[in-house]
GUVO-924252 format. One record per residue: residue number from 1; residue in three letters; x, y, z of N, C-alpha, C, CB in turn. Coordinates in pm, 1 decimal, padded with zeros to 6 digits. Atoms other than C-alpha are relative to their C-alpha. Glycine has a CB too. Layout:
BEGIN
+------+------+----------+----------+----------+----------+----------+----------+----------+----------+----------+----------+----------+----------+
| resi | resn |      nxx |      nyy |      nzz |     caxx |     cayy |     cazz |      cxx |      cyy |      czz |     cbxx |     cbyy |     cbzz |
+------+------+----------+----------+----------+----------+----------+----------+----------+----------+----------+----------+----------+----------+
|  NUM |  Ala |        X |        Y |        Z |        X |        Y |        Z |        X |        Y |        Z |        X |        Y |        Z |
...
+------+------+----------+----------+----------+----------+----------+----------+----------+----------+----------+----------+----------+----------+
END
This chain:
BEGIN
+------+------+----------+----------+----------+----------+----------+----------+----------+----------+----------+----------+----------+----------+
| resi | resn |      nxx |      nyy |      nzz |     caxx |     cayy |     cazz |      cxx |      cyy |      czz |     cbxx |     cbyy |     cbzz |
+------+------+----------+----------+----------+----------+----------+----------+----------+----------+----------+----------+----------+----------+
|    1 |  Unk |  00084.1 | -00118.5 |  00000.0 |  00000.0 |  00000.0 |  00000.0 |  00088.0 |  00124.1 |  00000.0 | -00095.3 |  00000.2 |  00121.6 |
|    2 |  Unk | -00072.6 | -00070.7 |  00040.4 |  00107.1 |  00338.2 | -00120.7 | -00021.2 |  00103.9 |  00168.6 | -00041.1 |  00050.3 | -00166.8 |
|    3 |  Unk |  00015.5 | -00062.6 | -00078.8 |  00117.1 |  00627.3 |  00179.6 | -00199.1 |  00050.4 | -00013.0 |  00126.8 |  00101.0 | -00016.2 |
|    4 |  Unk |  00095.5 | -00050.1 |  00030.8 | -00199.4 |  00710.3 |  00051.5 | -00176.4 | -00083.1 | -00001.3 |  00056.3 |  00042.5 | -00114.5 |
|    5 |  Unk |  00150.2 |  00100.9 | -00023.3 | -00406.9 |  00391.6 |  00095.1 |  00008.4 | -00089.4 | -00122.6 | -00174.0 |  00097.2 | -00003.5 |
|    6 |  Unk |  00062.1 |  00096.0 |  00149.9 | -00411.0 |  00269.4 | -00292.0 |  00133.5 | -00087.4 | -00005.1 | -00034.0 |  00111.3 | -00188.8 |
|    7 |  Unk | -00117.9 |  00077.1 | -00005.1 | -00251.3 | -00041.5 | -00345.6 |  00093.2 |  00011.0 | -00125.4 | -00039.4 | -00138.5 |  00021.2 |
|    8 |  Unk | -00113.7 | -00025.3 |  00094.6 |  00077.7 | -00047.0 | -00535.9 | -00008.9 | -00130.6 | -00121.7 |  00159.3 | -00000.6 |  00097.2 |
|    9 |  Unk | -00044.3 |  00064.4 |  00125.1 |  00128.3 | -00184.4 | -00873.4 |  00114.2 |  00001.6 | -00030.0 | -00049.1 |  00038.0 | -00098.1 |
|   10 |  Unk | -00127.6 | -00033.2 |  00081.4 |  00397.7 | -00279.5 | -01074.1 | -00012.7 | -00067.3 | -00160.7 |  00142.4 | -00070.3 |  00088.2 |
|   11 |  Unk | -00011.9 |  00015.6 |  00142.4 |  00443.6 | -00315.0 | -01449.0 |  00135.7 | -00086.1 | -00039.9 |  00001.2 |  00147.4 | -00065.8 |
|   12 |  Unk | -00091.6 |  00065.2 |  00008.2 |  00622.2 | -00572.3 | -01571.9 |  00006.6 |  00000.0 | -00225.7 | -00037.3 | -00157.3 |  00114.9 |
|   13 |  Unk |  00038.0 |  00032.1 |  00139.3 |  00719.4 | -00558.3 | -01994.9 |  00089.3 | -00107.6 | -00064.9 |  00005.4 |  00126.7 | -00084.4 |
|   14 |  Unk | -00099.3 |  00089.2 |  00078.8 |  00822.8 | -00840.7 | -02208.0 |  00075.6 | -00024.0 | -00093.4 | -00021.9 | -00056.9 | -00019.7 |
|   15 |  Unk | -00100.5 | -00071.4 |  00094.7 |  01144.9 | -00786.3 | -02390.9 | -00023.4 | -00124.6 | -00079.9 |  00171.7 |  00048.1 |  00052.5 |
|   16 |  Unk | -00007.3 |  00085.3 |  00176.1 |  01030.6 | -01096.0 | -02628.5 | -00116.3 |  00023.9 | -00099.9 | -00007.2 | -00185.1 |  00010.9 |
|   17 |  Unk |  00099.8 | -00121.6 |  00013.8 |  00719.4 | -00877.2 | -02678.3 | -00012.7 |  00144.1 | -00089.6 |  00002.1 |  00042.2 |  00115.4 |
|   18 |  Unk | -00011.4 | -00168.6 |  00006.9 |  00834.0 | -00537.4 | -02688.3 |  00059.0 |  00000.5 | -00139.9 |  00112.2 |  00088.6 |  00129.6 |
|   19 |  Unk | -00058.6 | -00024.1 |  00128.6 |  00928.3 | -00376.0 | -03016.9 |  00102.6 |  00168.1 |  00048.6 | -00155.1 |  00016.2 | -00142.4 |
|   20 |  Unk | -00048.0 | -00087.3 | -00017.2 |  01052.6 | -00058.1 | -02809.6 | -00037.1 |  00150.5 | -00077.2 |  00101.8 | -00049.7 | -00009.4 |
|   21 |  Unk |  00074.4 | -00149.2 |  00095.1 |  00838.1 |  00220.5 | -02994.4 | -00020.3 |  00143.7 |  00119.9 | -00215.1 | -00056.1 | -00074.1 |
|   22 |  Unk |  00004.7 | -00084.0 | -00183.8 |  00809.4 |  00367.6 | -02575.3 | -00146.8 |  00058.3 | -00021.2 |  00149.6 |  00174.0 |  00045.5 |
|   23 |  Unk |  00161.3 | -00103.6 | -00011.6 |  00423.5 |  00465.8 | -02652.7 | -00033.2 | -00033.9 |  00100.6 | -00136.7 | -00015.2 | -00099.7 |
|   24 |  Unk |  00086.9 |  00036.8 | -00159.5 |  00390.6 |  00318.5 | -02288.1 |  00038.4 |  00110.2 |  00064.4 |  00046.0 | -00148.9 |  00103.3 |
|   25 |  Unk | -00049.8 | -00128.3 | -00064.5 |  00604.2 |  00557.4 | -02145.3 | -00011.0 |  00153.4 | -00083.8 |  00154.5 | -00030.3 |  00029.1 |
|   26 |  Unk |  00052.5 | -00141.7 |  00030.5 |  00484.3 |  00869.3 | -02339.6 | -00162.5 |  00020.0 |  00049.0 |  00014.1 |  00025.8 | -00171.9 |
|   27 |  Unk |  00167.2 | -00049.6 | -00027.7 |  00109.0 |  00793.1 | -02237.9 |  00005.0 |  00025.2 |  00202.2 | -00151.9 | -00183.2 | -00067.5 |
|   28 |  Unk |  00038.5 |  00005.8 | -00161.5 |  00169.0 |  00765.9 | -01828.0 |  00015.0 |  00132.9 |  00053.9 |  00096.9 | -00101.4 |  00092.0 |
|   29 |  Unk |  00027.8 | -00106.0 | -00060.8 |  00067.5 |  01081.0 | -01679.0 |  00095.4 |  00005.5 |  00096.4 | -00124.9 |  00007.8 |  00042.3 |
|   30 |  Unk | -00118.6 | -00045.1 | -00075.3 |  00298.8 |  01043.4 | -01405.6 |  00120.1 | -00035.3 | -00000.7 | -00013.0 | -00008.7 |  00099.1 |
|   31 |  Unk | -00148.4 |  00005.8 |  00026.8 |  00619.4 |  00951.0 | -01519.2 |  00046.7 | -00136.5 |  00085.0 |  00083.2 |  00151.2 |  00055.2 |
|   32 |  Unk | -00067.7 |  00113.2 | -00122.4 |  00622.4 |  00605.4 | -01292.4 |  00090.7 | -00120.3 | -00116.0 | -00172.7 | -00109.5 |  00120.0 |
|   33 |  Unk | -00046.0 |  00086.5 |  00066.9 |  00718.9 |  00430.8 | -01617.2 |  00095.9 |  00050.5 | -00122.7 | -00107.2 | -00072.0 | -00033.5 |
|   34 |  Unk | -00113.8 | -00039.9 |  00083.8 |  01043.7 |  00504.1 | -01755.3 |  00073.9 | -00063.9 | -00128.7 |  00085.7 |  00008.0 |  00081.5 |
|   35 |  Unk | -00052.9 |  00121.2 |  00073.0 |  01284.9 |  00362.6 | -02037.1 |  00182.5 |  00110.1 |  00030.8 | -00093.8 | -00041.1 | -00220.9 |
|   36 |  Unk | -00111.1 | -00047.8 |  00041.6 |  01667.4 |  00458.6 | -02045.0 |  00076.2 | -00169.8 |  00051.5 |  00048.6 |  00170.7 |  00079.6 |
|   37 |  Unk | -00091.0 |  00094.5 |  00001.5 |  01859.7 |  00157.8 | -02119.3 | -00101.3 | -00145.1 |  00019.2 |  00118.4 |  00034.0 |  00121.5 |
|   38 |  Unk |  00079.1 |  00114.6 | -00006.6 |  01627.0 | -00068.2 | -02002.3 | -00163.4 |  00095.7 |  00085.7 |  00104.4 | -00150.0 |  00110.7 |
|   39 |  Unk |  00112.4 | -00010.3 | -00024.9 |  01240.2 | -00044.1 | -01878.7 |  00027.0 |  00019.7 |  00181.9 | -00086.5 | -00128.0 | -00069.6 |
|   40 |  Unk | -00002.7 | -00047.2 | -00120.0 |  01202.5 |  00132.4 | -01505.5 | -00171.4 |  00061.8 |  00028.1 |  00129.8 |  00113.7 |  00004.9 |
|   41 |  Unk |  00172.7 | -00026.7 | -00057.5 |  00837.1 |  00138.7 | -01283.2 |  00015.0 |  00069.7 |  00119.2 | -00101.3 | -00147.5 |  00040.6 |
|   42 |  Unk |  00005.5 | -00053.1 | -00174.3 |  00829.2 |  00359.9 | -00955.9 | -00157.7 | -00025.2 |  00073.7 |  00033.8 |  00201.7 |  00009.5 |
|   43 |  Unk |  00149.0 |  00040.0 | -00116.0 |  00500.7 |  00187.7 | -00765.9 | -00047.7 |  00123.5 |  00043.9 |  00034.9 | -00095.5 |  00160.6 |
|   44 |  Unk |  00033.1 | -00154.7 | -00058.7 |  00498.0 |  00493.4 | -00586.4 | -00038.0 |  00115.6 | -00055.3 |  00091.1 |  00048.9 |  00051.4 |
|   45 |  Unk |  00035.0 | -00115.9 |  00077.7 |  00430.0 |  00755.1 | -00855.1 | -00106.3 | -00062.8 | -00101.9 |  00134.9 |  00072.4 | -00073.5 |
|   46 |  Unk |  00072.0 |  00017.6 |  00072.0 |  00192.1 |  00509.7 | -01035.1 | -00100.6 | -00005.0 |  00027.7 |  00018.4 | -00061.2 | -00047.7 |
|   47 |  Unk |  00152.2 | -00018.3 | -00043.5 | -00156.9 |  00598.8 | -01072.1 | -00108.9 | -00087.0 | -00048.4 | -00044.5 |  00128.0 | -00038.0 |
|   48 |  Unk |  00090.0 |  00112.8 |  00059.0 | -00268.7 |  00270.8 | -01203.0 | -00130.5 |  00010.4 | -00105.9 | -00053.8 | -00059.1 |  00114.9 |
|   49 |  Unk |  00097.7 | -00062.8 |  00055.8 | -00414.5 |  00458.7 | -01482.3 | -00036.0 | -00130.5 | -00106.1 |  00045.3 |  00154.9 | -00061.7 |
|   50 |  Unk | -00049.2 |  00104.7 |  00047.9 | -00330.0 |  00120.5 | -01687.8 | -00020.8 |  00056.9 | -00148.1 | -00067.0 | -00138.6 |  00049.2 |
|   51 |  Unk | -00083.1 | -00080.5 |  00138.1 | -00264.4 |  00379.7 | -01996.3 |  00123.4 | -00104.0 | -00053.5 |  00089.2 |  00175.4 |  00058.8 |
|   52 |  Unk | -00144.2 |  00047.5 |  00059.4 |  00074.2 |  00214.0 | -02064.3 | -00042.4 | -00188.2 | -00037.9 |  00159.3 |  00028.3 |  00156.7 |
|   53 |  Unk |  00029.0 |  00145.9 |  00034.2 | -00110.6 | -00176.3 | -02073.0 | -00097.0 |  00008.1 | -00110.9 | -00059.8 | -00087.8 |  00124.5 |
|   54 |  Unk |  00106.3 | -00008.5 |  00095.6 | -00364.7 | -00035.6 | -02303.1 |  00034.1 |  00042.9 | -00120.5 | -00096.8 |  00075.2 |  00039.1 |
|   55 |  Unk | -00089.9 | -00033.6 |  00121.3 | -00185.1 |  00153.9 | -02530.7 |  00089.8 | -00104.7 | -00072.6 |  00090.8 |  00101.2 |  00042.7 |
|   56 |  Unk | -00096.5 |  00090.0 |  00082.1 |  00049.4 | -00154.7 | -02646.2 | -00065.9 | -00086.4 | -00034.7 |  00113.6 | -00055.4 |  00055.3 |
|   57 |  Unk |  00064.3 |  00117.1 |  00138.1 | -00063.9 | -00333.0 | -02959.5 |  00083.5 | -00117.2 |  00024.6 |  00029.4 |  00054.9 | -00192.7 |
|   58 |  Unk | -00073.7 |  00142.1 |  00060.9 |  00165.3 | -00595.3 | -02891.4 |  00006.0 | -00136.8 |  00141.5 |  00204.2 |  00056.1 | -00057.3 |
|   59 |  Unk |  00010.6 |  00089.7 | -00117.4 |  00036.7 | -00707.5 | -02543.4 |  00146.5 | -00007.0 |  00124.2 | -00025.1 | -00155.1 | -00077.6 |
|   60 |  Unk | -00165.8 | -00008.1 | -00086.5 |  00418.7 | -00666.3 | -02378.2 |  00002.5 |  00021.8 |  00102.9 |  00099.1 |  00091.0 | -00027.4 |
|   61 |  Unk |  00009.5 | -00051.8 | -00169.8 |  00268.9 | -00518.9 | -02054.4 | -00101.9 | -00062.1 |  00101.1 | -00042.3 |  00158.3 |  00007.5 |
|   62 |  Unk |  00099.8 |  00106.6 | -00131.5 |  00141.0 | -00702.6 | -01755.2 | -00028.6 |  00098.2 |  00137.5 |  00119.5 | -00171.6 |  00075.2 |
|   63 |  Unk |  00032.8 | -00085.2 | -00141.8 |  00019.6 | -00513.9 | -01458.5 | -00042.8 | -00072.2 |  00134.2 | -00121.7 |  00097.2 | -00027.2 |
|   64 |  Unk |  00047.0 |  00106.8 | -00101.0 |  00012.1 | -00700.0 | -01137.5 | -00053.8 |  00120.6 |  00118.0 |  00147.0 | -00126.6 |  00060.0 |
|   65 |  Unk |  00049.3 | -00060.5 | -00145.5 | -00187.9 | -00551.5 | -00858.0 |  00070.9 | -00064.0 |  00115.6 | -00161.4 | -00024.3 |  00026.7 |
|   66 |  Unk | -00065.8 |  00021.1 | -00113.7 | -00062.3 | -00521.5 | -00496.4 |  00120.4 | -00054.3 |  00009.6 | -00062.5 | -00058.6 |  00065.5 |
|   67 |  Unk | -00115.4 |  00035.8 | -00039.5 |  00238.6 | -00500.4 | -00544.4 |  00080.2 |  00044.7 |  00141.4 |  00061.9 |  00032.0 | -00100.8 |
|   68 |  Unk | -00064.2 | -00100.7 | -00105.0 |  00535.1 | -00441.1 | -00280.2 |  00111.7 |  00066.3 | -00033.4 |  00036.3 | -00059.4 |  00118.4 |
|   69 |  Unk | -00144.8 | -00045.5 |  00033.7 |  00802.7 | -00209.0 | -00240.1 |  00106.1 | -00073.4 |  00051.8 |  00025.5 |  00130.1 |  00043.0 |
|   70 |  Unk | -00104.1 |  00075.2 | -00071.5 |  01150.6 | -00384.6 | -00237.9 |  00079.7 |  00129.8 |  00022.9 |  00080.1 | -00132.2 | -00085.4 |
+------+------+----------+----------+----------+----------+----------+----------+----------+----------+----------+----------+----------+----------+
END
């Protein structure tokens, strides 16, 4: 759970999947889903808008509810 009550997600994408076009990370409003070098999720800044699982034609993104922070 985030400070805020909502439970944490995390995004997981599959590099046998992905084609790397980043339209996941240009649609997330808050910036929890990054790319430089490789694919980066901050739980904490995501607003589980699930923008970034919807937007990809190629299925590559998995969204697991409740996640935790390591």
């Amino acid at each position: 759970m985030s400070d805020s009550g909502v439970p944490l997600v995390t995004v997981q994408v599959d590099d046998k999947r992905c084609t790397y076009c980043l339209e996941c990370t240009s649609v997330c409003p808050s910036g929890a889903l990054r790319y430089d070098k490789c694919f980066e999720h901050n739980p904490v800044e995501c607003m589980n808008c699930e923008s970034c699982e919807l937007i990809c034609e190629y299925e590559a993104i998995t969204i697991n509810m409740g996640g935790t922070l390591t």
